[in-house]
C-alpha positions as CSV (number, residue, x, y, z in Angstrom):
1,X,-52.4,79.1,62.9
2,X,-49.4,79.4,65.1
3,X,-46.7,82.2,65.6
4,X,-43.3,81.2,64.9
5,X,-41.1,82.1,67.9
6,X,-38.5,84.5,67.4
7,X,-35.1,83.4,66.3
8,X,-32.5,85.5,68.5
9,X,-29.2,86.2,67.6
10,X,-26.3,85.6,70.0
11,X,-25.9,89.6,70.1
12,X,-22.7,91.0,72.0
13,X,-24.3,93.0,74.4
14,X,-27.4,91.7,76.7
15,X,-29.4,95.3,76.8
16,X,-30.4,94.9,73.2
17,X,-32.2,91.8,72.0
18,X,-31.5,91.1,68.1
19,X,-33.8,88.5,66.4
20,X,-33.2,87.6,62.9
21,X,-36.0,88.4,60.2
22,X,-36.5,88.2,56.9
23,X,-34.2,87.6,53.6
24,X,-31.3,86.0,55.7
25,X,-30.5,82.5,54.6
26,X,-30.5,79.7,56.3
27,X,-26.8,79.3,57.0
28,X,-25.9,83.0,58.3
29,X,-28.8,82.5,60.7
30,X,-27.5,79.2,62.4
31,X,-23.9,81.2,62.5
32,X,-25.8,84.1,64.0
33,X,-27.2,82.1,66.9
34,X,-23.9,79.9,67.5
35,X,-21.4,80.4,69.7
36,X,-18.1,81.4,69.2
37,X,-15.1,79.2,70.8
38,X,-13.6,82.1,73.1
39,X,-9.9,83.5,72.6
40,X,-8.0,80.7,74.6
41,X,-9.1,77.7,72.5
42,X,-8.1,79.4,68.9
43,X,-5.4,78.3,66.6
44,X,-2.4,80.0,65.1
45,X,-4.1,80.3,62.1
46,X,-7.4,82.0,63.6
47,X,-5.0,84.4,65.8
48,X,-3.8,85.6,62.6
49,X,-6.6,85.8,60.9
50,X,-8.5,87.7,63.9
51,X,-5.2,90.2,63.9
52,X,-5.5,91.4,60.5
53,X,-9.4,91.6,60.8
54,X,-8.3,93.6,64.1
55,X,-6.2,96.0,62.4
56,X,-8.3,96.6,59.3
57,X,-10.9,97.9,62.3
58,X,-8.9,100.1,63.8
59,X,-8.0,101.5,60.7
60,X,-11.3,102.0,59.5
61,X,-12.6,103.5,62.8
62,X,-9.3,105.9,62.6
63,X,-10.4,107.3,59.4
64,X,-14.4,107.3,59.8
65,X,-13.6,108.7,64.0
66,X,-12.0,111.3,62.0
67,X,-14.3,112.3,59.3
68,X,-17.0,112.4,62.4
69,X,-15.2,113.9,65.1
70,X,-15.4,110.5,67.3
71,X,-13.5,109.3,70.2
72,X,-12.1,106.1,69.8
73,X,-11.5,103.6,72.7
74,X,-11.1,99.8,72.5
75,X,-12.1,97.1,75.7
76,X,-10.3,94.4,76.3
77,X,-12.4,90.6,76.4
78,X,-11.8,87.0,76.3
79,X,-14.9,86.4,74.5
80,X,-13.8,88.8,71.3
81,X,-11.2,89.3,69.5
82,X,-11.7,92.7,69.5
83,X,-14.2,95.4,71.3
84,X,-13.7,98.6,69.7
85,X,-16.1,101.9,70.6
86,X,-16.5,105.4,68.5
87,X,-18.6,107.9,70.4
88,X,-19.5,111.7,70.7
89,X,-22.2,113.2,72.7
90,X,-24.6,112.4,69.9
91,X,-23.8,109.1,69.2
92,X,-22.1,105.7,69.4
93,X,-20.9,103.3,67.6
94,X,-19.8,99.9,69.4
95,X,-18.4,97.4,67.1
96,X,-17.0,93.6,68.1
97,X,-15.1,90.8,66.4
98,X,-15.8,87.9,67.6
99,X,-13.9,84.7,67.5
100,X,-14.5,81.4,65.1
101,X,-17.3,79.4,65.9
102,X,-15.2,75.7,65.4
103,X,-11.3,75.1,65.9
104,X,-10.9,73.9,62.5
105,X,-12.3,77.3,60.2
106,X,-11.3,80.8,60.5
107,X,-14.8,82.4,59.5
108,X,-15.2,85.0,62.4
109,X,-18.3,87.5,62.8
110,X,-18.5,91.6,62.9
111,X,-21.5,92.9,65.0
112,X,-21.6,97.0,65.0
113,X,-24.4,99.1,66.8
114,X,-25.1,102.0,66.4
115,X,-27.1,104.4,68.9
116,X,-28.3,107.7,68.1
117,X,-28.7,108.9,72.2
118,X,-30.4,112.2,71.1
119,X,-32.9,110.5,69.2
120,X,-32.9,107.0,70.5
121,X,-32.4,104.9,67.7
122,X,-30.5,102.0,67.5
123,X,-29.3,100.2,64.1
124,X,-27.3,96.9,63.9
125,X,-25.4,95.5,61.2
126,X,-23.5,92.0,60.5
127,X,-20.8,90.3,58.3
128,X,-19.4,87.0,58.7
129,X,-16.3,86.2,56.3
130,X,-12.9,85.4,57.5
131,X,-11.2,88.2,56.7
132,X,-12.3,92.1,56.0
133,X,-11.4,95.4,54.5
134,X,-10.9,98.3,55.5
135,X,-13.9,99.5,53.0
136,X,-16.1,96.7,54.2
137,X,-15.8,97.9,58.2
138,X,-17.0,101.2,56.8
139,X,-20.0,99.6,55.3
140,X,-20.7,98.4,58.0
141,X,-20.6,101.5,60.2
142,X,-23.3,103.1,57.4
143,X,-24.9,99.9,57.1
144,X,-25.5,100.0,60.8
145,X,-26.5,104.2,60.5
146,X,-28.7,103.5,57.6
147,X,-30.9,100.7,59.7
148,X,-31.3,102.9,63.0
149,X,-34.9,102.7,64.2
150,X,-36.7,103.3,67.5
151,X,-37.1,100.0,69.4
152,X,-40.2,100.0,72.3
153,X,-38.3,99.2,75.7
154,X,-40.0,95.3,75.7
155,X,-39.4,94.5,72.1
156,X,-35.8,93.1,70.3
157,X,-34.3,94.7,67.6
158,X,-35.3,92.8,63.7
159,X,-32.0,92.4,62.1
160,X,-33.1,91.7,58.3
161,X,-31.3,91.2,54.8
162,X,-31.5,92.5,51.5
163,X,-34.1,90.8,49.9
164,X,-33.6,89.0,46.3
165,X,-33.8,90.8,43.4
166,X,-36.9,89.2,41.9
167,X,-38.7,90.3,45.1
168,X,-37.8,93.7,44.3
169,X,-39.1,93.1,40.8
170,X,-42.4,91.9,41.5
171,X,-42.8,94.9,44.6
172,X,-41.5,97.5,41.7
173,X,-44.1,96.1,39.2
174,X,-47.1,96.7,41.4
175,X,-46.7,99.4,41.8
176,X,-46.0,100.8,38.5
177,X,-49.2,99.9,37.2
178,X,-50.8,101.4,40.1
179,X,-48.7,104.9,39.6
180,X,-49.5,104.7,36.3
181,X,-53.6,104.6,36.6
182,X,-53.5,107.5,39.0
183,X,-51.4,109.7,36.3
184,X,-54.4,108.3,33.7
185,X,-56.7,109.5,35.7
186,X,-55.3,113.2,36.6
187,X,-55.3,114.1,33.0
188,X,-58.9,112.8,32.1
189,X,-60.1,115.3,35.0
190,X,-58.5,118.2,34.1
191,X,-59.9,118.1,30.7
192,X,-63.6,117.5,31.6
193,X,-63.3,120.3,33.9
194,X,-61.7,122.9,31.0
């Protein structure tokens, strides 16, 4: 039997290696790995589009820098629309907006990491529409909290979706029944022993 090799994303930033897991479908994967068409070759319609998404960023990283007592700084690139960092001495969030990946649709990507530089976790998160919230940018800063795990210094980073609920079904049944045979048993034993 063979290993599949590892699908990698076409993550922002070349010091972390993202490969895509489990419970992502088939078509956010390929948009994962594409590339995007760079700032120069967009269309009126894509500026726009990438504007607003711009804004509702900053707005969100105003309010959650805020809330968290970050510092908020933004680079400037010709490969995103927007490069936008949050960061205190604990941790750091980096977040990019990519541009569309053809000339003739507006979908654009969000990539956030997050980096806990006490602990030295790391936690990515993803959305591809083509146009956000200011509540869905938050999400996504949580989103990328919530996933933070250690990564070894040789491995990638697993970027991995939500799975479908009748998966969680089928999990949440097996291990009802076995729960519920370890409660049987408990009360058996404590009246043989009285």
């Amino acid at each position: 039997m063979t290993d599949a090799k590892p699908k990698y994303a076409n993550f922002p930033e070349r010091d972390l290696k993202v490969t895509i897991g489990a419970h992502i479908n088939a078509a956010t994967a390929k948009a994962l790995t594409r590339l995007t068409i760079g700032t120069y070759e967009m269309s009126f319609t894509q500026i726009e589009k990438g504007k607003v998404t711009c804004e509702a960023v900053r707005l969100a990283l105003n309010q959650f820098g805020k809330a968290n007592n970050l510092a908020l700084s933004t680079e400037s690139s010709r490969d995103y629309v927007g490069v936008y960092i949050a960061a205190s001495p604990e941790v750091k969030f980096q977040l990019w907006v990519t541009t569309p990946f053809e000339l003739t649709q507006a979908n654009h990507l969000i990539w956030v990491r997050f980096q806990n530089l006490a602990e030295g976790t790391n936690g990515v998160s993803f959305r591809l529409s083509n146009a956000f919230s200011i509540d869905q940018i938050l999400e996504l800063l949580k989103a990328a909290q919530r996933n933070a795990v250690v990564v070894p210094a040789e491995e990638s980073y697993v970027v991995v979706g939500n799975p479908p609920p009748r998966f969680q079904k089928k999990a949440e049944a097996t291990a009802a029944p076995a729960a519920a045979s370890d409660e049987a048993a408990t009360p058996a034993d404590a009246v043989s022993d009285a």
